[in-house]
Each structure stands twice: as structure tokens, then as C-alpha cells.
N, C-alpha and C positions, 0 to 999 in steps of 0.2 A: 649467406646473405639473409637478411631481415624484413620483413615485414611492415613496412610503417604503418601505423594505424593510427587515427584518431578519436577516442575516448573522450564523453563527457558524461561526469557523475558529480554527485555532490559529495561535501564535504564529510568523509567519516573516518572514524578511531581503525575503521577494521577496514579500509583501505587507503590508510595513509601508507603504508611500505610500497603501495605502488605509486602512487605520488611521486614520492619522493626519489623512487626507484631503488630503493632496497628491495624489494621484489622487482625482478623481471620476470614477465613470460618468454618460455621457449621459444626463439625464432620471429618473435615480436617486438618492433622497437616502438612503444605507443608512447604518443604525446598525449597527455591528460591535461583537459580542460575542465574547471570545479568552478560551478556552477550552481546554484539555488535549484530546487530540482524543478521547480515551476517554470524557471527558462531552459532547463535541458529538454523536458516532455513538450513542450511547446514549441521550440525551433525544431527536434527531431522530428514530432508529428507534420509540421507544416513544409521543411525542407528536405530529412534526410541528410543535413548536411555532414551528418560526423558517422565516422565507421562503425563505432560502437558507442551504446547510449545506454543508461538510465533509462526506463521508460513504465508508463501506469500497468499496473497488472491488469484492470479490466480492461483499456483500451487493447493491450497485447491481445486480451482474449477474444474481444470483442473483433480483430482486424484478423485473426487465425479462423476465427468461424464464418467470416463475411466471406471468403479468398481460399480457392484451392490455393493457389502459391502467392502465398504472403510475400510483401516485398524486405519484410525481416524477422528472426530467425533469433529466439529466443536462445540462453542457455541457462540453468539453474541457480542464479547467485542470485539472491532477495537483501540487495541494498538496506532497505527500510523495511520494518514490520513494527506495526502497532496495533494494540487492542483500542476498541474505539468504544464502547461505554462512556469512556469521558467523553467522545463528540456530541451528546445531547447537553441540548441549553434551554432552558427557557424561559416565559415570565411570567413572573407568582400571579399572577390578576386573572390567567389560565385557569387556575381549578387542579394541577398537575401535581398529586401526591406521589404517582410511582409509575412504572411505565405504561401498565396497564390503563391510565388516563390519556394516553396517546390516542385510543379511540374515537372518532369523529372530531379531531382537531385540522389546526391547521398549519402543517410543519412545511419550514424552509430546506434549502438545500442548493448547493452552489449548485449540482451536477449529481443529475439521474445514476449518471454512467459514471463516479466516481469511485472510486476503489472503497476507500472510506467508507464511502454510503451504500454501495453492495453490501459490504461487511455489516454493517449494521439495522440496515433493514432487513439483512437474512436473521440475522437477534431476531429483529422485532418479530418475523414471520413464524418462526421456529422455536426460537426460546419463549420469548414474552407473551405469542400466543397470540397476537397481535395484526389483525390481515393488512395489506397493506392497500387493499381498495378500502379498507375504511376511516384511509385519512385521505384532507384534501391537501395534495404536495404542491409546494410552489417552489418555482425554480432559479435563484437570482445569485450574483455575487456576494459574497460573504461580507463584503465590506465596502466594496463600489461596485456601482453598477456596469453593467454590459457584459456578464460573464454570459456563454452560451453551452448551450448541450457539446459534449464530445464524441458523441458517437450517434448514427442514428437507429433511433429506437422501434421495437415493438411491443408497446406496451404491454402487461397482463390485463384480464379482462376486467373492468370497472375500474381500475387503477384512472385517476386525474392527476395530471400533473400542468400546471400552470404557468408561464414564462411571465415573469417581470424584468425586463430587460435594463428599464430604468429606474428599476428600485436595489437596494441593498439588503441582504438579510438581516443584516444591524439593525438598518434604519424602522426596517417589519418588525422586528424583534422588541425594539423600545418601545416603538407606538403601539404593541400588542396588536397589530392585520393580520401576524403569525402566531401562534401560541409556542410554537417551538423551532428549533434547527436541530439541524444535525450537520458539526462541518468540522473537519479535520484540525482546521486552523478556529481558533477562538474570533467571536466576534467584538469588534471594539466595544461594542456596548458591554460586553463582561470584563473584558479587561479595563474600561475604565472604572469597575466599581459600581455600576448602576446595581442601588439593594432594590431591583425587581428581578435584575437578570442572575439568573444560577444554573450550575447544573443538576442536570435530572438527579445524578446520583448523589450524592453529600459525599462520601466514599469510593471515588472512581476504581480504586487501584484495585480495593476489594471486592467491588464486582466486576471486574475482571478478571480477577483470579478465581471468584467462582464461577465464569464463563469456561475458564479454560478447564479448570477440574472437569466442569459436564462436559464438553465437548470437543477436549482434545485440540483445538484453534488455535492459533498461533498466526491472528493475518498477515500476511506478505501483503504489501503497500506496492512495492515495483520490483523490476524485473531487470536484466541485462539484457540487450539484442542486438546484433549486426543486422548489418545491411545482407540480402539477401544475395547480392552480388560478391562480396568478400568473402561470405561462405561458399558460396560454390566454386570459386575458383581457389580455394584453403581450405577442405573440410575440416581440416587437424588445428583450424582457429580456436573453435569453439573449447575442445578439450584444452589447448594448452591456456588458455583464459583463465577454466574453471579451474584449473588446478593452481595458476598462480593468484585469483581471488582465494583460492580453499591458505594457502599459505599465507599471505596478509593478513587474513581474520586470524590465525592461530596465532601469530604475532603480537595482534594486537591482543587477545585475550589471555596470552601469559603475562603481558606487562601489565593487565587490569589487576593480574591477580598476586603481582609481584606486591611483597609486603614490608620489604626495606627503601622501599621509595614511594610518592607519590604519584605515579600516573594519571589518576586519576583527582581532580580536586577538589575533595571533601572526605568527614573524615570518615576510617571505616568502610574506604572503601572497597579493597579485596574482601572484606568479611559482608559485607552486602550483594557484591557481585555473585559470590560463592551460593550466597543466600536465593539469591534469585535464579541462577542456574540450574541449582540443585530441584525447586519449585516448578519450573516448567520445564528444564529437558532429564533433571534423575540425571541417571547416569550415564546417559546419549550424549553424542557430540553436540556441543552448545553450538546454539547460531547457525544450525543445518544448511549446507545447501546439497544439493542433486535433488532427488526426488523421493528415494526411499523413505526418510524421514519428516518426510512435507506431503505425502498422500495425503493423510487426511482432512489436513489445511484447504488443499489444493481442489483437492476433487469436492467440498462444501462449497468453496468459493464459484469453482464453475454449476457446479449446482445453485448457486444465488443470481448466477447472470444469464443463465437463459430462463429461469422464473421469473426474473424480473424484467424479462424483455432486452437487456443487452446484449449477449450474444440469440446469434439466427439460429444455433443450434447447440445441442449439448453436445458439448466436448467432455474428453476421459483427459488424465494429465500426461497419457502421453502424443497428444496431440501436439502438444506447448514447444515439446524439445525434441529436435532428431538424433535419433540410434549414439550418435558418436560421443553426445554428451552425457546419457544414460548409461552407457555400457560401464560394468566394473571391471576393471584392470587389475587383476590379481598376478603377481609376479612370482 
């Protein structure tokens, strides 16, 4: 007998075999629901309604630190990962040659507590040198108004951060009340072309790759998690999960890399996949999931969220995930 679960992720190359159900899990019969992952973190956060979900890395971290017993129960598969370099924007009437002009400005930002923006403000702290009480942060949706904070905060000491509820960071951003953003998702004012608005870097890709030569980073963006009740009453969920995510990604990354067909559409492209793999994981398993090869990712990022005030306390990464998903199963 089987297990029904209900799964909601979004749409990706390296989980379309379970989609589709060419991968199944062991003793699991999951119905997958594919979803924008803005509507999956946001009815999970506010309902719970589906067994297993998508969900933001720093909120996970953020609800693991606040909660002896979290009401869900993460396991190692990082859906999305993006270097965020490219998230800075902003407008030339600023004064803003390189990032070190960040100083005494005044930067947007959907959410404090965004995955994103932990990532990149641990940059700015860390790399760029850049403290982060020496900007004035303001806090609004990226493109319409009413976004609010997701987690609640304890700020760092001198750190400002300001709520405009009925304003937009676009809308800051064209009129120059902000001099810059930082947000995952582009602001319509760049995307339509406005020649004030650009980004910080001219060369996003490239400083990002030299973020990761210095510092080994690789951000995870989100996380997988059950309900916390489906886990205890199945602790052998979580493994058999990981392992049939661990097989869909390897699926999808032999057909990236197949070179008598197009999977992928554009040209060149096994020979650029090859290129980029080889660049950030050598000769490691591409697209890691457990934890051995995501420490160092992992344990910076929680080092960027209780500095920054969203996690209550510093967690280590194995706080994230229980024993059964960690453990290696050697045969």
C-alpha cells in the first residue's frame, strides 16, 4: 500500500520525471501540483494545505530557529539556486559607480527576510565591505504596492529599515526617493528600458563567478519540506523523497548533456552546460543535494540570517534536516 501525498513545486527540467511520473518514489503515490513558486510559499506559509512543498530558505530557517518543534521538516533537495549580483539596480542620477557607492544611500527591497536579499546583503557585509547600518533600507513591493515583511524581525544594531506599504520599488526607483534595489525579480522600470535604470554590475555573470571563486557560494533560493505530522507518522518519507528527487535531477542532466538531440533550446548547448558545470562543481556531483556538498553554502547563509536579524538564533546545518535524511547509506 502507498502513501498519497500531495506535492507543490514549481516548474523545473530537474523535476519534470516526477511530474510526469517517470520517477516514482518508494511507497509514495504523490499527486504534483506546479505552481509559480510565489503561490506555492505563500499558501504553504499561510495554510499548510499540501503535504510536501517548495518553500524559501530563509523563512525554513527563520521558523526552525523561532520553534523547538517546527510544524515542518525540511529535507535536502534545493529546487532553485541563484547567484544574486544581478539583483542590484539602480539610478544613474545616484552617483553609483561600483558597489562600494552603496554607502549612505537609499536601497529598496521587497523583504528584509528574503532569501535573495540575505544573500546579498551578506555580499555587501562581507565581500564589498559594506556595513549594512550604513544604508537607509526601505521596504515595499517590487512592482505593486502592499508587500509586507515575512518573518518577524530582530534587527542588527543601527540597521533602519522603513515600510512603504503603498508605494512600489519601481515606482522609488524611477522617481529617484530610492537610489537603488535589490530584488530577485527585475523592476518594470528596467524592464521597460528606462536609460536611468541599470544594473549595478554591467557584467552580472562575471561577478558572480568571481563571488564564487572567493567564496565557495552556491545560493540555495528554497528548500523541500513536509508537514511535520506526515513525517512522524512515515519517518522513511523524507529518504525515499530524497532519493527519487536525487534521480529526476540525474535524468534531467544526462538529457542536458545528450549531444544528438536538442533538449535544451539553443545552440551549444551540452557544450555550455559542460562549461558551467565544470566552473562551479569540477568534478563533484552537479546540482548537489544532501548536505556534504552544500556546507559551505549553507552554514554562510545561516551565518547571514541571524546577523541580519532573521533568525532568533544561530543554527549549524544540521539543525535544518533530521538524522534519516543526512545519514549515508552505503551498501
Amino acid at each position: 500500500m502507498t502513501l498519497p501525498l500531495t506535492m507543490a513545486i514549481s516548474d523545473y527540467a530537474h523535476t519534470s520525471d516526477l511530474v510526469t511520473g517517470k520517477v516514482r518514489p518508494v511507497g509514495i503515490d504523490l499527486n504534483i501540483l506546479s505552481y509559480p513558486f510565489e503561490k506555492v510559499g505563500l499558501r504553504f506559509a499561510m495554510t499548510r494545505e499540501f503535504d510536501v512543498a517548495e518553500y524559501s530558505f530563509a523563512g525554513y530557517c527563520a521558523h526552525v530557529a523561532a520553534s523547538e518543534r517546527p510544524d515542518m521538516v525540511a529535507f535536502p533537495v534545493f529546487p532553485s539556486r541563484v547567484f544574486r549580483q544581478s539583483a542590484f539596480y539602480l539610478n544613474t542620477d545616484a552617483g553609483i559607480v561600483d558597489v562600494s557607492d552603496l554607502r549612505g544611500k537609499r536601497i529598496g527591497l521587497p523583504q528584509w527576510s528574503q532569501t535573495a536579499t540575505v544573500y546579498a546583503k551578506g555580499y555587501l557585509q562581507h565581500q564589498a565591505r559594506v556595513p549594512l547600518a550604513s544604508i537607509d533600507w526601505v521596504q515595499a513591493g517590487v512592482n505593486a504596492p502592499g508587500r509586507k515583511e515575512g518573518v518577524a524581525l530582530d534587527l542588527p544594531e543601527g540597521v533602519r529599515v522603513t515600510s512603504e506599504p503603498g508605494r512600489s520599488l519601481s515606482e522609488m526607483l524611477q522617481t529617484g526617493e530610492i537610489d537603488a534595489a535589490i530584488s530577485a525579480r527585475p523592476p518594470n522600470c528596467f524592464l521597460a528600458g528606462n536609460p536611468k535604470i541599470r544594473r549595478l554590475f554591467a557584467n552580472p555573470q562575471a561577478a558572480e563567478e568571481a563571488y564564487f571563486r572567493e567564496t565557495g557560494i552556491f545560493p540555495i533560493m528554497h528548500i523541500m519540506v513536509v508537514r511535520r505530522d506526515i513525517y512522524e507518522a512515515n519517518r522513511w518519507v523524507l529518504r525515499n523523497l530524497l532519493e527519487a528527487f536525487e534521480t529526476a535531477k540525474r535524468n534531467a542532466l544526462a538529457a542536458m548533456a545528450e549531444i544528438t538531440t536538442s533538449y535544451i533550446p539553443i545552440p551549444w548547448g551540452p557544450d555550455e552546460v559542460a562549461r558551467l558545470q565544470s566552473l562551479v562543481f569540477g568534478d563533484s556531483e552537479p546540482w548537489p543535494y544532501g548536505l556534504a556538498q552544500n556546507r559551505t553554502t549553507i552554514d554562510a547563509f545561516l551565518g547571514y540570517c541571524h546577523e541580519q536579524g532573521v533568525t532568533a538564533r544561530r543554527l549549524v546545518p544540521e539543525d535544518l534536516f533530521p538524522p534519516e535524511c543526512l545519514a549515508e547509506v552505503i551498501v
